[in-house]
N, C-alpha and C positions, 0 to 999 in steps of 0.2 A: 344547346344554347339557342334559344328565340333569338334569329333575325334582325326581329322589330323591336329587341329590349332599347336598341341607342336612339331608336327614333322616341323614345320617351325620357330619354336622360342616362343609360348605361351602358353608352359605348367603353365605354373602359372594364366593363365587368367581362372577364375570359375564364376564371378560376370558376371552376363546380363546386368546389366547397361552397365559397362567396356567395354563388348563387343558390346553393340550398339551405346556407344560411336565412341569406332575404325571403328565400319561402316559407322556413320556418316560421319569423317571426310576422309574415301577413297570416298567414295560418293562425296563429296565437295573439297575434294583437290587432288582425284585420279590423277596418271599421265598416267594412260593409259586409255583413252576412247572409248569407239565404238557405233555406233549406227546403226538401221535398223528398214524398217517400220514392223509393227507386225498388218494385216489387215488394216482396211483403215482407222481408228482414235489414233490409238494405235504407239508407237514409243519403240522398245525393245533396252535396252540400257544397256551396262556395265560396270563398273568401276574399276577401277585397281592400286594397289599400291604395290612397292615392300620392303620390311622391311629387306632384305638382299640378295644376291648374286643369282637376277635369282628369287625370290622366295618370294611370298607374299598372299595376299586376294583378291581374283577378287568377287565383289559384282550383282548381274544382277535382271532386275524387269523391270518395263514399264512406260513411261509418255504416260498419258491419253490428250484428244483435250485441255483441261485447262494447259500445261505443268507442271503438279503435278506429281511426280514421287512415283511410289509405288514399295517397296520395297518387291522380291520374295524371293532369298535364296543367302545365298555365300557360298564360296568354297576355300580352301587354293591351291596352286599351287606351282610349280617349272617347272620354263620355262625353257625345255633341248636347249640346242647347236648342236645335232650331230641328224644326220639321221640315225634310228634305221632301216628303211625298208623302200623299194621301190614297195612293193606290196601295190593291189589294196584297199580300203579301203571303207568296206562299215557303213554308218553310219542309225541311228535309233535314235528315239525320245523318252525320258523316260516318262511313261503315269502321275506320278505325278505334272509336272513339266516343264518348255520350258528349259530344259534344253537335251542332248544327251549325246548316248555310241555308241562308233565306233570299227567296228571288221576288222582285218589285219588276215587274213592267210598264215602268215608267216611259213615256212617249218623248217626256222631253232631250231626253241624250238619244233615244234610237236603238238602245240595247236593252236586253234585259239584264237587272241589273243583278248580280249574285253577291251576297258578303254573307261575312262571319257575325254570327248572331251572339250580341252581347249578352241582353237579359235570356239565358238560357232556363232558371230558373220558372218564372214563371209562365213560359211557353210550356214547360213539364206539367205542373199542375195543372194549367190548362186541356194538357192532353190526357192527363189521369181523368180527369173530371169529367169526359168525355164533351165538352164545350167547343171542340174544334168542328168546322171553321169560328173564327170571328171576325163578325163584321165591323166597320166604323174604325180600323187603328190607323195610327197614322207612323212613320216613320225617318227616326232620325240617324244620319248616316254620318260616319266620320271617317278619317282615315290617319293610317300613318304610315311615312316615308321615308326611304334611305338614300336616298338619291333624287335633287331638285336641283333646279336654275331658274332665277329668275331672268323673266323677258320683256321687253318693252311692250307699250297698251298700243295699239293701231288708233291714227289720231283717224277720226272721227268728228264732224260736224253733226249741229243738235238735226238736222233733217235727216242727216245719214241713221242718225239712232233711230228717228221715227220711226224711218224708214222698214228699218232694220227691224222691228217691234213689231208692224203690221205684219211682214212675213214670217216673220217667227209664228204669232198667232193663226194667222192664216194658212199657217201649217200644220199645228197644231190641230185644229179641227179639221185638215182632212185627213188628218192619219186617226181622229178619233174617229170620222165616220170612213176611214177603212177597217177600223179594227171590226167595226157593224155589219160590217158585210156589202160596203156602198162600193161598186162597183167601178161605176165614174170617179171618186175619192182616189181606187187604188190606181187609175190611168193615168191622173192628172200628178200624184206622185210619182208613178214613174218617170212621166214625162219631164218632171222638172229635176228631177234626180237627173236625168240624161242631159237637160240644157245647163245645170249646174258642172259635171264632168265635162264637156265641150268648153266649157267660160273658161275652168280652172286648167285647161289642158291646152287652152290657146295662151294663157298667161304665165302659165308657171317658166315659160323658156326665158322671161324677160323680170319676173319680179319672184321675191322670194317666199316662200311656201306659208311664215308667219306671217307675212303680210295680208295673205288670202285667207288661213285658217284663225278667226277667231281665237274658237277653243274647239277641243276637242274629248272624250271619254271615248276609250278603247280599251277592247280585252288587252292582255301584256301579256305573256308568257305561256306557261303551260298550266298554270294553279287559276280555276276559275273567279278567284275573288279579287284576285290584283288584273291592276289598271294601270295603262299611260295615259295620263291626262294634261291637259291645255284651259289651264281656268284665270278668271280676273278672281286677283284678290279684293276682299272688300271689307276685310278688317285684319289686322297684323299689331302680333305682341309678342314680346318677348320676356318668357317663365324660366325659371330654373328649379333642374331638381334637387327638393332637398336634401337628399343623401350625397348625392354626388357633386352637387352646385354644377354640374353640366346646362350651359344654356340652348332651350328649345324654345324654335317659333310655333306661335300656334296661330294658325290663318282661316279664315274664314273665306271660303271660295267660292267662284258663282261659273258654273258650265254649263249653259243651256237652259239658265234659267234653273237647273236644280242648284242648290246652296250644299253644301256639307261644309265641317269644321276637317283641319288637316294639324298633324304636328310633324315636325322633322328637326335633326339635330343640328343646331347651331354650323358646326361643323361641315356636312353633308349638303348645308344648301349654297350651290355657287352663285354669288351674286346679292342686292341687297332689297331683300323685299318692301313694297308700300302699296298703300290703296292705290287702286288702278293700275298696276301693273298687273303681269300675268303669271304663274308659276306654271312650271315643267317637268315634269318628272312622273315616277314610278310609285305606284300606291300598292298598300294593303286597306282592303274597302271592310267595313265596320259595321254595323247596325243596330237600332235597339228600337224594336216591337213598342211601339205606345200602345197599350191594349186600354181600352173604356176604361173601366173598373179595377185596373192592374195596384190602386193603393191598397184593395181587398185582398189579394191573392198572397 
């Protein structure tokens, strides 16, 4: 049983029958399909159904030269709207499985970022085709969660934001021209990295830790795709699924200036989310390849 099925509405599903039921009929009455060859007899194929807002079961596995379809793994999703980054995007194959995790080194969190690649489809054909690398895509990243809290927004004045904004960007381009090879770029980071730990290391004995951290994006655990994250929300609703009538938030979040959409169950999240406030908690990070041309493929 997937984890992350109740962060999309089926926390009460425990029964394997139940559940290979609900695979059955995405399988059979999926509305989103896709297919591609998988060597020269084989046909890799996946199917897709959404049970509420953006957010469902994508099932994937292969029909053999008999068209018999055999069933690999599935995967819960939430399919984001907004493009989280325009860096380049390199993807990788995970060795259990045809399935992939794609890494973005995006500057504005500080990490690089790893997730589980949605449209797996047409990264394949792309890589049949022999068309890989591609330049120009941009990428949209979501997540889902089992475990959140909401937390208060740190009040701020509109000069503190400015403030706040100059340094960000000004940061911003010195880590771009560190990535360059600018020499002076990478001193003046380390140096402010070192006056930033001295500030937060004389203060932390007297005020508390979210006061000082905005937000935050960090590896979590031992599985490279999941995160502990510290984000302001900046849009919040509440979906229900329709099989289950289980209700889920779906939040729209901003960490460093990257956005992704999040969902998590009703239930699971302590406390009561609104814009400008912050969420906390444990993610599974998401991704979906906008490729140029991907309405061709």
């Amino acid at each position: 049983m997937h984890k992350y099925l109740r962060a999309i509405g089926f926390g009460k599903l425990t029964d394997r029958k139940e559940l290979q039921k609900l695979l059955t009929d995405i399988v059979v009455n999926g509305t989103d399909r896709s297919y591609t060859a998988n060597g020269d007899k084989m046909l890799l194929a996946e199917f897709g159904m959404d049970f509420a807002e953006c957010m469902g079961i994508a099932v994937c596995g292969e029909f053999d030269e008999d068209n018999k379809f055999t069933y690999d793994y599935y995967f819960p999703y939430l399919r984001g709207n907004i493009i989280s980054s325009e860096e380049d995007v390199t993807v990788e194959r995970h060795a259990a499985q045809i399935s992939y995790a794609g890494v973005c080194d995006d500057f504005k969190v500080g990490v690089s970022l790893i997730f589980y690649l949605q449209n797996m489809i047409p990264y394949v054909k792309i890589q049949n085709s022999g068309n890989l690398p591609v330049r120009g895509t941009t990428l949209t990243l979501s997540a889902l969660s089992t475990s959140g809290m909401i937390m208060m927004p740190i009040m701020k004045t509109e000069k503190d934001m400015m403030n706040s904004r100059r340094s960000f960007m000004a940061r911003n381009q010195l880590i771009n021209a560190a990535r360059k090879g600018d020499e002076e770029a990478i001193e003046n980071l380390t140096l402010e990295d070192m006056d930033t730990y001295t500030t937060i290391s004389k203060r932390i004995h007297k005020e508390d830790v979210f006061s000082l951290v905005d937000t935050y994006f960090m590896p979590h655990g031992i599985e490279c795709d999941q995160y502990s994250i510290l984000a302001e929300i900046l849009e919040c609703n509440l979906v229900k699924n329709r099989i289950t009538e289980e209700e889920i938030y779906l939040m729209t979040l901003n960490c460093n200036d990257l956005v992704l959409e999040l969902c998590i169950n009703k239930e699971d999240l302590y406390g009561e989310p609104a814009v400008g406030r912050r969420f906390k908690g444990s993610i599974w990070l998401q991704g979906f390849i906008n490729f140029p041309d991907e309405g061709n493929l």
